[in-house]
N, C-alpha and C positions, 0 to 999 in steps of 0.2 A: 403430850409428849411421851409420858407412860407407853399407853396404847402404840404409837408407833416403834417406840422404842423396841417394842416384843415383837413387834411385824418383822421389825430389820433382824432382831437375832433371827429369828425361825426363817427368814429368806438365806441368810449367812451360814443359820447348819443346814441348808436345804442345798449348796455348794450352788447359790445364787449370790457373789459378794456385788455386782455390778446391782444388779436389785436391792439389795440391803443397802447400798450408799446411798442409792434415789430416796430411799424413804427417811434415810438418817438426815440428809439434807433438809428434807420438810420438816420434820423433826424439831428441826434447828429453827424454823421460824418460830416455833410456839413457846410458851411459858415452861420454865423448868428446870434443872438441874443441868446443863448442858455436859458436863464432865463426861458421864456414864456416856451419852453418845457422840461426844469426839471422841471419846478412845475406841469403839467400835467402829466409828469413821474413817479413823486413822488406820486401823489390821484391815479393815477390807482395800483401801485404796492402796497396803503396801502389798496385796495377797494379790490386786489387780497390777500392781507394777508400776502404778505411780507412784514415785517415790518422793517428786519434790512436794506434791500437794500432801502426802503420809509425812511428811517432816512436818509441815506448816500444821495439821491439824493436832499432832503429838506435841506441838509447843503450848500450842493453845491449851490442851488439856491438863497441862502440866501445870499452866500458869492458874486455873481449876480447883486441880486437886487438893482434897485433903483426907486425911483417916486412911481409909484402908486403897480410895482409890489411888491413894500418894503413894502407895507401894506399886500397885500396878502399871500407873504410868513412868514412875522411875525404872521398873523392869522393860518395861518397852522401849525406856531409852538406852538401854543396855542394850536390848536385841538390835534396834539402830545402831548403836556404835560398833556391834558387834558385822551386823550389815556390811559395813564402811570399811571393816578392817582394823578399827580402833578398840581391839583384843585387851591391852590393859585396861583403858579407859571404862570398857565394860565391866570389865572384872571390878574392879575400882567402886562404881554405882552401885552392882551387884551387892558386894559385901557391905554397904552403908544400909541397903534394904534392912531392915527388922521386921520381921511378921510372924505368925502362930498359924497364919491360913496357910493348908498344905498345899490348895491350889495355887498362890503367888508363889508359895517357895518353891513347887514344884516347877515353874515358869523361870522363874529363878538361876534354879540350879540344871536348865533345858539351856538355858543360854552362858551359863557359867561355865557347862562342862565344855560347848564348842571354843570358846575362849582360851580355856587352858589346853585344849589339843591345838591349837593354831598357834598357841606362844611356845609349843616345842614340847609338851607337857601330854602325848596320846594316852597313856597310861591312867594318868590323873584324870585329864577329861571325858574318857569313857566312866569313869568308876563313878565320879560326878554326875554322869549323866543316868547312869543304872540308881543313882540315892533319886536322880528327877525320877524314875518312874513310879520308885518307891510310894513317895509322897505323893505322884500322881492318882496311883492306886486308893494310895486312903482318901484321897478329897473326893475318888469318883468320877471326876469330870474327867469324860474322855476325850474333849477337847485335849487338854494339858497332856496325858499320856499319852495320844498320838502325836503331840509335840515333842515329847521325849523322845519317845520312839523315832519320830522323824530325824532329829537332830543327833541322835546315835547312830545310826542307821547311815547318818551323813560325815559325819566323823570316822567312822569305820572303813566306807567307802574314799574316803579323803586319806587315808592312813593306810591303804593299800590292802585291807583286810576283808577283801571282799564276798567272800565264802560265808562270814559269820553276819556279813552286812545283808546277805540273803536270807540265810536262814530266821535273823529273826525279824526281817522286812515280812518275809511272807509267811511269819505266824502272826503279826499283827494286823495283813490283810486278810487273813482269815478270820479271828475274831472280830475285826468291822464285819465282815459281809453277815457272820453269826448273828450279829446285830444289826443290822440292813442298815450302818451309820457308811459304809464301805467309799460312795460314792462319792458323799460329804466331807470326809478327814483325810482322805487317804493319798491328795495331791503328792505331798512329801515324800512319802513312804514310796511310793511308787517310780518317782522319778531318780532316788535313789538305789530303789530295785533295779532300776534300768542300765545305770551306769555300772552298776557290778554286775549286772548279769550282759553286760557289752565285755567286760576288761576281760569277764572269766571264760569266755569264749561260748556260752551259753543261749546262743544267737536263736534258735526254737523258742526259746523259751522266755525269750524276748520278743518276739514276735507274736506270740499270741499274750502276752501284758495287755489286760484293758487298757485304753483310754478314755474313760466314762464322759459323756459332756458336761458333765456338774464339775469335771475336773476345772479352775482358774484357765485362762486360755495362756500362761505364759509356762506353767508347769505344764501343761500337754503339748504346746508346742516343741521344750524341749525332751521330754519322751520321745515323741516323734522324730525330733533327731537322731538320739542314740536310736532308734530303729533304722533312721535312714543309714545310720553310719552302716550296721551291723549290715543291711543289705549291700551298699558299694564294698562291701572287703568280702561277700560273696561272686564278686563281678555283675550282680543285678544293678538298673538305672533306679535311683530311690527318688527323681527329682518329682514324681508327684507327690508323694511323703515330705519331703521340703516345702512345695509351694504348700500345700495342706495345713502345714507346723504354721508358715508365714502368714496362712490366710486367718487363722484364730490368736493372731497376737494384735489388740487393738491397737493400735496406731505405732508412730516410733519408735520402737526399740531399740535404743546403742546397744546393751549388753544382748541383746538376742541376736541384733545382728552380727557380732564380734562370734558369739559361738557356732551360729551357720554358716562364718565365713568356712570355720575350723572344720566343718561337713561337707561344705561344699569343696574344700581342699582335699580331702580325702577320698570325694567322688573324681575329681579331675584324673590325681594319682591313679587312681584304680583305671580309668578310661585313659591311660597313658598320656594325661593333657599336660605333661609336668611343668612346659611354662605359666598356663594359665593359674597355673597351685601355687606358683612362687611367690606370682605378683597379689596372689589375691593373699596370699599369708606375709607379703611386706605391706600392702596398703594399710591390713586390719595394724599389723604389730605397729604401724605409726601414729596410730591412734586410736590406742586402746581404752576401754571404757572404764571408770574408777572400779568397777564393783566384780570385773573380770576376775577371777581368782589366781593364784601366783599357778596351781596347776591346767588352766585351762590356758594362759599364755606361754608355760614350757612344750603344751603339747601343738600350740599354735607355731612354735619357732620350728619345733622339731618335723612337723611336718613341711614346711616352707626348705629346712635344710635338707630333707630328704628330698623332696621333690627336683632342689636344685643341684643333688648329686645323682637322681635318675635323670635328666637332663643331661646332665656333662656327659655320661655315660651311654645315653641313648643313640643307637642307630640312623640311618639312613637321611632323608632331607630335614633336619630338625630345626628348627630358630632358635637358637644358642642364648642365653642371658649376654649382655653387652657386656657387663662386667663381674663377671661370677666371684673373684673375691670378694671385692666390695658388696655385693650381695650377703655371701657368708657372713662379713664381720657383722653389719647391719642387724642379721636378723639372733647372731652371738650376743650383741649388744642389750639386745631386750629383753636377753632370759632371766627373770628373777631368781631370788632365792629362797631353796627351795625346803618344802614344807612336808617333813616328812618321808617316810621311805620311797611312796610313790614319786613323789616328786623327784624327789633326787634320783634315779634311774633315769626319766625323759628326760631331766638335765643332760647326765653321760648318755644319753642315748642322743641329744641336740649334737652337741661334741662328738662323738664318732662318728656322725654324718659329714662333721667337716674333717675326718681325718685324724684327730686329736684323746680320742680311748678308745680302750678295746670293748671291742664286737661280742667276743666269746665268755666274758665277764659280765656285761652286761646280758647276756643272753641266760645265761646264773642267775641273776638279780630279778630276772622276769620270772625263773621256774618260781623262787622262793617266793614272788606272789600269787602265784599258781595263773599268771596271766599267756596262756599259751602262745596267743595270735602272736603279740610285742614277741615272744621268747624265740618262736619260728624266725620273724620279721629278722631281729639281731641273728640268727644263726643264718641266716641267708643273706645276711653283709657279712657275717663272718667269711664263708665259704668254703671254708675246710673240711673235706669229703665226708667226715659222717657229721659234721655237723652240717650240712647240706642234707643228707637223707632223715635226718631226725627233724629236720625243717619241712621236708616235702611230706613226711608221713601225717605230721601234726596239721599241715596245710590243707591234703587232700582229707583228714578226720573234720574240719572243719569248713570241708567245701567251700575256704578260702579262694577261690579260682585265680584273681590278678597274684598273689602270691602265688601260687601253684605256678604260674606263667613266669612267674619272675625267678622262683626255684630252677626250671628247666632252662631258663638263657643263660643263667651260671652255670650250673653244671655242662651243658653243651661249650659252653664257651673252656671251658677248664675240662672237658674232655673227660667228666666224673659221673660213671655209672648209675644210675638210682634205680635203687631198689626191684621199685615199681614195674620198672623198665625192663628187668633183666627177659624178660621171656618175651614179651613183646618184639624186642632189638632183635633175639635168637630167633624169630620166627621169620625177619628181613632177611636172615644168612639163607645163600642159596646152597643148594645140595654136598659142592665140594666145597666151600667156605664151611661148612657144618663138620667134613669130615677134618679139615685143618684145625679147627677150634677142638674137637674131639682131642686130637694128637698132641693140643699147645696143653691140653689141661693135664695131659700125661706127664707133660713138662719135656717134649720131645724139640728137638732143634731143627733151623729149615732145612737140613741137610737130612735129618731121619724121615723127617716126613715129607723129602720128596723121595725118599728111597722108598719108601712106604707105600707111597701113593701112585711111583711112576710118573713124576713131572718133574721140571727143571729147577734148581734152587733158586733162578731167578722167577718162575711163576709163584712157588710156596710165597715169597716176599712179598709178592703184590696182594696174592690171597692174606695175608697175613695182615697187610695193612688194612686191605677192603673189612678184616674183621674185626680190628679196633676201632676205626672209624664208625662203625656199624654198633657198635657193641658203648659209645663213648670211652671206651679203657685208656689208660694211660699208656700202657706198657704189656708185654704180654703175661708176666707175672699177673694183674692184673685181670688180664682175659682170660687166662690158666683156672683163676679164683671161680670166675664167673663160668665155665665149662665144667668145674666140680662140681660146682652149688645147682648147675642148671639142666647140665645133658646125666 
């Protein structure tokens, strides 16, 4: 049992857990200690996403245990509770642990510190988490510190802090690759890189993120999402990047498929499919998977209400929702509560989409997490002329395109200049439209500048309108501005 025992770790740091569980299993027929490898039995088959067979084997080891592996497997049932969302309960176990090994306390206090940032406590459970690396450090084992790491890294990104959640994701994937361990540990680390280098508009730089294949196939899969998403809010097709994620998740997955509903909703949105975004963000929201997060279901709502406010709103021969309120209150219904500063923004962000807060506050609440794309998004349901142009600048800096598209039908529809536009618009003006705009910026009236010009006050008029219309302006004050700034 020994000898295989050491096969399965070295297959497990080799970012082989599917391999390591085969040999653990044989394992298990032979004479021996069975404790040590049901609880490696147990991390690999929760690292492969079996969850209910990872329960069944973490009982068993438990019932096992004693001396020092009673600490570890009580810690693992912490990180299960922890799993599941039972945040006290963890915490709870956690503190009954006693131990002097820095590596269990370091495990410990990796699971302790997500605990206290999800019970309301982000402050505490980072500083918690900075003591796990601590202790990770002196035991050595960098298993445990890339669990810290990880579990920081995810709390940080969870807490809306995603600037600091990069910076030190990608000092710790540097010192793996330093170590050639990069390919092995780095699952976590990575997929948390991913989702803050999505929120912070860093979409390059997401795009070239390994996906190494030693990666678990349920953490590359969702990489591969946050890559697909970042490509649909460029207006590229990501659906081979989707089936790709779908094709290396072994079998079933409620929670995987709850969170590619939430991409493939976002593809639709960006490809103007907005009813098929709605129905696909009410199917998932009715039956959601326990282990879904309270913020991956406000961003599922919120996307579902948005979609079915680009729908009300959309042009030409469209298929209308049958009943769009009842829609609304439906997908209102589902929004939890919320956890954290991130959260609670896509909450009032679900809620403005049904009409119910404001646009321009919320578009605040995205600078101060330095999440640009969201802050653009709100100031272009805002609408309000420069917060339209402070929408299209950020849009077009981040070759957002369906926004960019979505910037220009408000502004055209509200008859509001951008920026971008002004010299463009001025080059449609024909010869004597050019010299009328000349005269409007002097702030001349239609009656000077048909004296001016030698035409009738009724011709000035129509020149006059041909150059707002042309120009988007509201008013000729308006157009006045834009004949300053531009002739």
């Amino acid at each position: 049992m020994r000898d295989a025992l050491e096969r399965a770790k070295a297959l497990r740091w080799a970012g082989r857990p599917q391999d390591a569980a085969l040999e653990l299993r044989k394992a298990l027929l032979g004479d021996g200690d069975r404790c040590e490898v049901l609880y490696l039995l147990w991390e690999c088959q929760f690292v492969l996403g079996d969850r209910a067979a990872a329960h069944e084997t973490l009982l068993e080891a438990k019932g096992l245990a004693s001396g020092e592996m009673a600490g570890r497997v009580a810690v693992a049932e912490a990180s299960w509770l922890m799993s599941e969302g039972e945040y006290s309960r963890a915490v709870e176990k956690i503190e009954a642990v006693e131990t002097g090994n820095d590596e269990i306390r370091a495990y410990a206090l990796s699971v302790k510190g997500v605990c206290e940032a999800f019970l309301g406590d982000v402050a505490r459970g980072t500083a918690t988490l900075e003591d796990a690396r601590t202790a990770a450090h002196r035991s050595g084992c960098v298993r445990e510190l890339t669990r810290a790491v990880g579990n920081l890294t995810f709390v940080l990104g969870s807490s809306g802090q995603h600037e600091r959640c990069v910076r030190i994701g990608e000092e710790a994937l540097t010192r793996l690759r330093i170590q050639g361990l990069a390919p092995t540990f780095s699952a976590v680390i990575r997929y948390n890189l991913a989702t803050s280098l999505l929120a912070l508009g860093r979409w390059r730089e997401l795009d070239a993120l390994e996906v190494p294949d030693s990666i678990p196939g349920n953490k590359a899969a969702r990489i591969m999402l946050c890559k697909a998403e970042a490509v649909a809010l460029r207006g590229q097709d990501p659906d081979d990047l989707i089936e790709q994620a779908e094709k290396v998740i072994d079998g079933h997955d409620a929670l995987f498929c709850a969170q590619a509903a939430y991409t493939r909703a976002v593809v639709a949105r960006a490809k103007g499919q907005f009813r098929a975004a709605v129905e696909l963000c009410r199917e998932t929201a009715a039956d959601l998977p326990e282990a879904l997060t309270g913020g991956e279901v406000l961003r599922l709502c919120a996307a579902g209400l948005g979609a079915a406010r680009d729908l009300q709103s959309a042009g030409g021969r469209v298929t209308r929702l049958d009943d769009p309120e009842a829609t609304e209150e439906e997908l209102l219904a589902r929004i939890p509560v919320p956890h954290g500063p991130e959260d609670e923004v896509w909450r009032r962000l679900a809620f403005a989409e049904a009409g119910r807060d404001s646009w321009a506050e919320i578009a605040v609440a995205w600078d101060r997490l330095k999440m640009p794309y969201q802050a653009a998004y709100a100031r272009t349901r805002c609408g309000a002329p420069e917060a339209l142009r402070h929408a299209d600048r950020v849009a077009r800096r981040l070759e957002a395109l369906p926004l960019v598209k979505m910037i220009d039908r408000q502004a055209r529809r509200q008859r509001i200049p951008l920026l971008h536009e002004d010299k463009p618009r001025i080059g449609t003006l024909t010869p004597r439209e050019r010299d009328v705009l000349e005269l409007l910026g002097w702030g001349r009236t239609n009656k000077e500048i048909a004296e001016e010009l030698v035409l009738s006050v009724r011709t000035v008029g129509l020149h006059v309108s041909h150059v707002l219309a042309k120009l988007g302006a509201r008013n000729r004050s308006e157009a006045a501005r834009i004949a300053r700034d531009q002739t």
